[in-house]
C-alpha positions in Angstrom: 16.9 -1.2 10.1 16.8 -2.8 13.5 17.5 -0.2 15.7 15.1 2.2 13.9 12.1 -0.9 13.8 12.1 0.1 10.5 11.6 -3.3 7.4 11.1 -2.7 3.8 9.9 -4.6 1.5 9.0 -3.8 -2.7 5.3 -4.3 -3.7 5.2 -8.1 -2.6 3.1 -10.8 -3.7 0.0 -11.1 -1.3 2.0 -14.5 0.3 5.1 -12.4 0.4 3.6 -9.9 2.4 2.5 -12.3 4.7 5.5 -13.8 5.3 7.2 -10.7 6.2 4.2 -9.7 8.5 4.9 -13.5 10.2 8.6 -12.3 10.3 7.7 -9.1 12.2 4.9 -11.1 14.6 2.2 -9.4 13.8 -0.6 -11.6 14.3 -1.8 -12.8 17.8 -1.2 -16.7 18.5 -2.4 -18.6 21.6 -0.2 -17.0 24.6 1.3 -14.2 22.2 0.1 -10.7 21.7 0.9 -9.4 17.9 3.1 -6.2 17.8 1.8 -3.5 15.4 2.6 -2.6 12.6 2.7 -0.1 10.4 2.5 -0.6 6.1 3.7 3.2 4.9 3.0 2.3 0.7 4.8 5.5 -0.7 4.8 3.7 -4.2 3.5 6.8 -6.5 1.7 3.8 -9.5 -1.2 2.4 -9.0 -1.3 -1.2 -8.4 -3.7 -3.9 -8.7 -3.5 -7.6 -7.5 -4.3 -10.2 -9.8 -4.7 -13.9 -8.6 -2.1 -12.5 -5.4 0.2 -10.9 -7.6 0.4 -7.3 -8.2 0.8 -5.4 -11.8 0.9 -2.0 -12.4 -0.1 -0.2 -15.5 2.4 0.6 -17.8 2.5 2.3 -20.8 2.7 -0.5 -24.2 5.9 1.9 -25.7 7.9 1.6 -22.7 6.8 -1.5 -20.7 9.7 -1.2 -17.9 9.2 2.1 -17.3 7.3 3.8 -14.4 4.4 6.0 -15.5 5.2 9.3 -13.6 2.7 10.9 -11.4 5.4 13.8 -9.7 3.0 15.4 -6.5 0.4 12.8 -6.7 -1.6 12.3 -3.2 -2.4 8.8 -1.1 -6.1 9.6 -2.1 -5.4 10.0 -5.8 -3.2 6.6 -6.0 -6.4 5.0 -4.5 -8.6 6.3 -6.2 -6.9 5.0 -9.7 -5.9 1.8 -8.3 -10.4 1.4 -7.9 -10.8 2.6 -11.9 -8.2 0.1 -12.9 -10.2 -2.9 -10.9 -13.1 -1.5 -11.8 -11.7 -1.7 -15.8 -10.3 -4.8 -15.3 -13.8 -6.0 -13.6 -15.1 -4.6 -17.0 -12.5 -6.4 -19.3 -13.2 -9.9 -17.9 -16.8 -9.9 -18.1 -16.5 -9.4 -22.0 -14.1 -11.5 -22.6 -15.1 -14.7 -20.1 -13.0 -14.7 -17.8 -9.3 -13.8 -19.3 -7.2 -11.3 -19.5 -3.2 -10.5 -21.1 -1.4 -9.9 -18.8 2.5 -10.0 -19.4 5.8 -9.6 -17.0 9.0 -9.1 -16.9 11.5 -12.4 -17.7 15.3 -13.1 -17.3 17.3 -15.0 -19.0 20.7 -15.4 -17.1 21.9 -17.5 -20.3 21.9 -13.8 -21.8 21.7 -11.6 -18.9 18.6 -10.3 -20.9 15.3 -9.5 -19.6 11.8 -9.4 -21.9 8.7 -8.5 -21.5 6.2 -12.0 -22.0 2.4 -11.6 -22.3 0.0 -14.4 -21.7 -3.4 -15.1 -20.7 -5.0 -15.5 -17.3 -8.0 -16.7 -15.7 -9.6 -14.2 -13.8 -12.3 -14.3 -11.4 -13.6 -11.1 -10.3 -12.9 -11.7 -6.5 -9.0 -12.3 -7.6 -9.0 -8.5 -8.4 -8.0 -6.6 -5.5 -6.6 -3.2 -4.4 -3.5 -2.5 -1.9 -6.0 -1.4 0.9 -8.1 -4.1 -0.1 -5.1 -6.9 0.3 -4.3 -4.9 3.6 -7.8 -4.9 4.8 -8.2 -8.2 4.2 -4.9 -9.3 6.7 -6.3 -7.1 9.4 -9.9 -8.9 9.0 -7.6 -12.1 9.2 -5.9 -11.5 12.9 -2.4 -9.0 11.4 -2.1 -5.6 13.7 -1.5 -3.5 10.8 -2.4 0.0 9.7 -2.1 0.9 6.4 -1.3 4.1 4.7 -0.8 5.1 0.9 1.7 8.1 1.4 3.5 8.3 -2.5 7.0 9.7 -2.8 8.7 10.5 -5.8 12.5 10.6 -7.1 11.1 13.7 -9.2 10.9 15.7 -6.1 11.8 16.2 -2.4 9.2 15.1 0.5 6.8 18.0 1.6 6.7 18.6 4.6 3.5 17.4 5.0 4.3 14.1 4.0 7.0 13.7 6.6 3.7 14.8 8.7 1.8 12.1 7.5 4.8 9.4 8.0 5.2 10.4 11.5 1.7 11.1 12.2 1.4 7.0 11.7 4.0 6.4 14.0 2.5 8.7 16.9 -0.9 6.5 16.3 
């Protein structure tokens, strides 16, 4: 929303996110200064990048659906997204090195999608958090602030989360 300087973008691969940051000029370059900017991640599911891409948990019933978390805080989110690496950590250690993994596939033959799983090589410095991912770009030269503000179709933004949106903006 240009008039707004307002972008969004879905969870996006770690390259994905970069491109958009390049889009928006957010990192300095000889004779340039970077404009700011400002990740607001109000996805409620915790998310984990794997080898630059991220995953979410799901449950194994209901693989397309979201797992629903209705009032959860920035904190909490955080907080699980670090158990999951710290279980995924876990799972590659036992089992050398891979993991099942699956996502989701279309076939435009069918217009059907399915959910694949397959094994993937995993080191443990592949496994990284949003604020991990984000922390990383700023250590790399992108003007970015991050913040993990979760909004839900279940119910309407508190007030307090409008607070926090636009407490980001007056930074």
């Amino acid at each position: 929303v240009d008039e707004y300087h307002v972008c969004c973008m879905a969870t996006p691969t770690i390259s994905g996110a970069k491109e958009m940051l390049n889009y928006l000029d957010a990192k300095s370059k000889p004779g340039f200064t970077a404009r700011k900017v400002i990740l607001t991640d109000v996805r409620e599911e915790a998310v984990v990048y794997i080898n630059c891409v991220p995953f979410v948990l799901r449950e194994l019933n209901k693989p397309v659906d979201t797992l629903k978390h209705v009032g959860i805080t920035g904190p909490v989110v955080e907080h699980m997204e670090a158990r999951l690496k710290e279980d995924i950590l876990a799972e590659i250690r036992q089992s050398g090195g891979r993991m099942l993994l699956h996502r989701e596939e279309y076939d435009p033959s069918t217009n059907q999608s399915a959910v694949v799983g397959y094994w993937e090589n995993i080191l443990a410095d592949d496994v990284k958090t949003p604020a991990e991912v984000y922390s990383l770009l700023k250590d790399d030269g992108y003007d970015i602030v991050y913040r993990r503000i979760p909004l839900t179709r279940e119910r309407d933004a508190l007030a307090s989360d409008v607070d926090a949106i636009q407490y980001c903006q007056d930074e």
